[in-house]
Structure formats: C-alpha cells, structure tokens
C-alpha positions in Angstrom: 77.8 34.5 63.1 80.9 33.2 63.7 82.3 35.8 61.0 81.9 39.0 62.9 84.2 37.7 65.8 87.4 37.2 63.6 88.7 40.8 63.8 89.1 40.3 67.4 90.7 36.2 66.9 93.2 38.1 64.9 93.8 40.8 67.2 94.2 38.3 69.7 96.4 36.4 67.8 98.3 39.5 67.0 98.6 40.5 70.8 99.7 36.5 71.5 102.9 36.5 68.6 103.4 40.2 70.0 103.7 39.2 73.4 105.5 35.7 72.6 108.2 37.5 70.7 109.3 40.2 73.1 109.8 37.3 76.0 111.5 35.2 73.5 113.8 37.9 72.0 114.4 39.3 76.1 115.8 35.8 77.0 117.7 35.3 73.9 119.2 38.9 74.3 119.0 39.3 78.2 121.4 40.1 80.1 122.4 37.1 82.5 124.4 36.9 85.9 126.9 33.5 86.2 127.2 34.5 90.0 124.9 34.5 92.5 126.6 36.3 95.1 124.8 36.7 98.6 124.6 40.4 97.9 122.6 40.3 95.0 120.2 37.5 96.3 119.8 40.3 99.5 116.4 42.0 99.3 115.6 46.3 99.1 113.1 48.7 98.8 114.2 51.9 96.4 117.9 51.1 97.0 117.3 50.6 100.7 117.9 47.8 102.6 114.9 46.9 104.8 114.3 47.9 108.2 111.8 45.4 109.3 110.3 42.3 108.4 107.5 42.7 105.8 104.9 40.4 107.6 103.6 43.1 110.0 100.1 44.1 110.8 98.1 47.2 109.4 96.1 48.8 111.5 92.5 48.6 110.8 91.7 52.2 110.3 93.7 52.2 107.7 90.9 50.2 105.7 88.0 52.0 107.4 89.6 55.4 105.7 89.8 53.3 102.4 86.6 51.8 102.6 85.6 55.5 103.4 87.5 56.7 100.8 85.8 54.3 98.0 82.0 55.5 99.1 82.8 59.5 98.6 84.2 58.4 95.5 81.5 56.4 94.4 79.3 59.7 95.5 81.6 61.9 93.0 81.5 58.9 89.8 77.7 59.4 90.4 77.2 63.6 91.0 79.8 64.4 87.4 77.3 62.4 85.0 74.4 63.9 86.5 75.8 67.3 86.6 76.6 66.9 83.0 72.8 66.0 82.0 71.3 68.2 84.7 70.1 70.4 82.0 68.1 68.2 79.6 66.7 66.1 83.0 65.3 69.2 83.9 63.6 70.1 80.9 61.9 66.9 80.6 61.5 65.9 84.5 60.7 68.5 86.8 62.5 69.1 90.2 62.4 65.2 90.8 66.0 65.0 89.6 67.2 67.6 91.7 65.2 66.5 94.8 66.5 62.6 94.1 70.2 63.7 93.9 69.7 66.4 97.0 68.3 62.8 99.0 71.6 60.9 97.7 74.1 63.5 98.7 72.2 63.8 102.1 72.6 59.8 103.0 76.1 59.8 102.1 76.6 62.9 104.6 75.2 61.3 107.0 77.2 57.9 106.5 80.4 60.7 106.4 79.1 62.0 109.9 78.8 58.8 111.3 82.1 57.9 110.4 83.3 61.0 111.7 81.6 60.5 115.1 83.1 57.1 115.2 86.5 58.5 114.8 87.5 56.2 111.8 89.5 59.9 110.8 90.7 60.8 113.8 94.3 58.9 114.0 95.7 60.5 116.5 93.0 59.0 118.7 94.4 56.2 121.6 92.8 54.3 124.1 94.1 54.7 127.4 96.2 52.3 128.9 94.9 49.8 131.6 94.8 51.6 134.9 95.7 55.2 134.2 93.9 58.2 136.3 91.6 58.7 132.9 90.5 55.0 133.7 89.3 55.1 137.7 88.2 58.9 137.2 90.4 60.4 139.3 91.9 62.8 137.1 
C-alpha cells in the first residue's frame, strides 16, 4: 500500500531540496543594502508615491457586482460542458436535457433581473441628500 505513494514522497522531496536551494543560493548571492535610508524604507505603488492612506473603505456594490459576477460565471462553467455533451444527452434522453438547462438559465435570469431592478449595476445611482426638493416633493 504504502508503495504506490512513493513517487509522489519523492516528488515532494524533490519540490522541498528544489525550493530549499533556490532561497538558500538567493541569500548567499543576494544582493544586500548596508543603508537603510528613509527613502528606501518610504512606501509606492508602480513607482508612485501614495496619495492616500490604504485603510479606506470599499463601497459595498463593489462586492454585490462581484458576487454578481461569480453566479453568471458559475452559469457559463455549467452551460460549456453541457453544450459539449448536448449531442449524446440527446440521443439517449429526450428533450429533458434541454428543458432542465432552459429552467437553469431561466432562474439565473431572473436572479440577473432582480439585481438589475435593485440597481446593484447601476453606479451612477445616489441617494439624495437630507432635505433637498426631491425629498419634501416639491420639485
């Protein structure tokens, strides 16, 4: 039993010494700064110094479009395979493929319409401020 698992202790072993030596050879060989000048210590994005602090808040609807994002993917990772093997499912099963697809597709529609009617794409969307003339209705 325990037989058929040493290719992949060795390969593991390999990876380990591979791994080991190219840290150990990058600080024997590395290239090392004696001076830690206030310059170098500074922080910057893509050559740029920064412009703000980095603790600052993301607006939510950035993770509803993500989030909305991940389930039409999921939809696509499930519609390729199927449209791959449409063929032989058809031979073998009827129209109840088709129809059970058709009823997937159709849910995640309507969760993309309901997201839609919620705004979570609309970003140009604001509330209005308190007590402007949208507010009391007399516009």
């Amino acid at each position: 039993m325990a037989v058929q698992f040493l290719p992949v202790l060795m390969v593991l072993v390999v990876a380990s010494l591979i791994a080991a030596g190219m840290i150990g050879f990058a600080v024997l060989v590395g290239q090392r700064s004696r001076t830690q000048s206030p310059m170098k210590r500074q922080t910057y994005e893509s050559g740029v110094p920064p412009l703000g602090t980095a603790h600052r808040q993301i607006p939510v609807k950035f993770y509803l479009v993500a989030l909305a994002f991940v389930v039409l993917d999921v939809e696509v990772a499930f519609l390729y395979p199927w449209a791959v093997t449409y063929r032989s499912f058809l031979a073998g099963h009827s129209m109840a493929v088709f129809w059970d697809m058709v009823a997937f597709t159709a849910l995640l529609a309507a969760a993309y319409v309901f997201l839609w009617k919620k705004g979570v794409f609309d970003w140009a969307r604001r509330k209005p401020a308190a007590g402007t003339s949208s507010e009391r209705g007399d516009s």
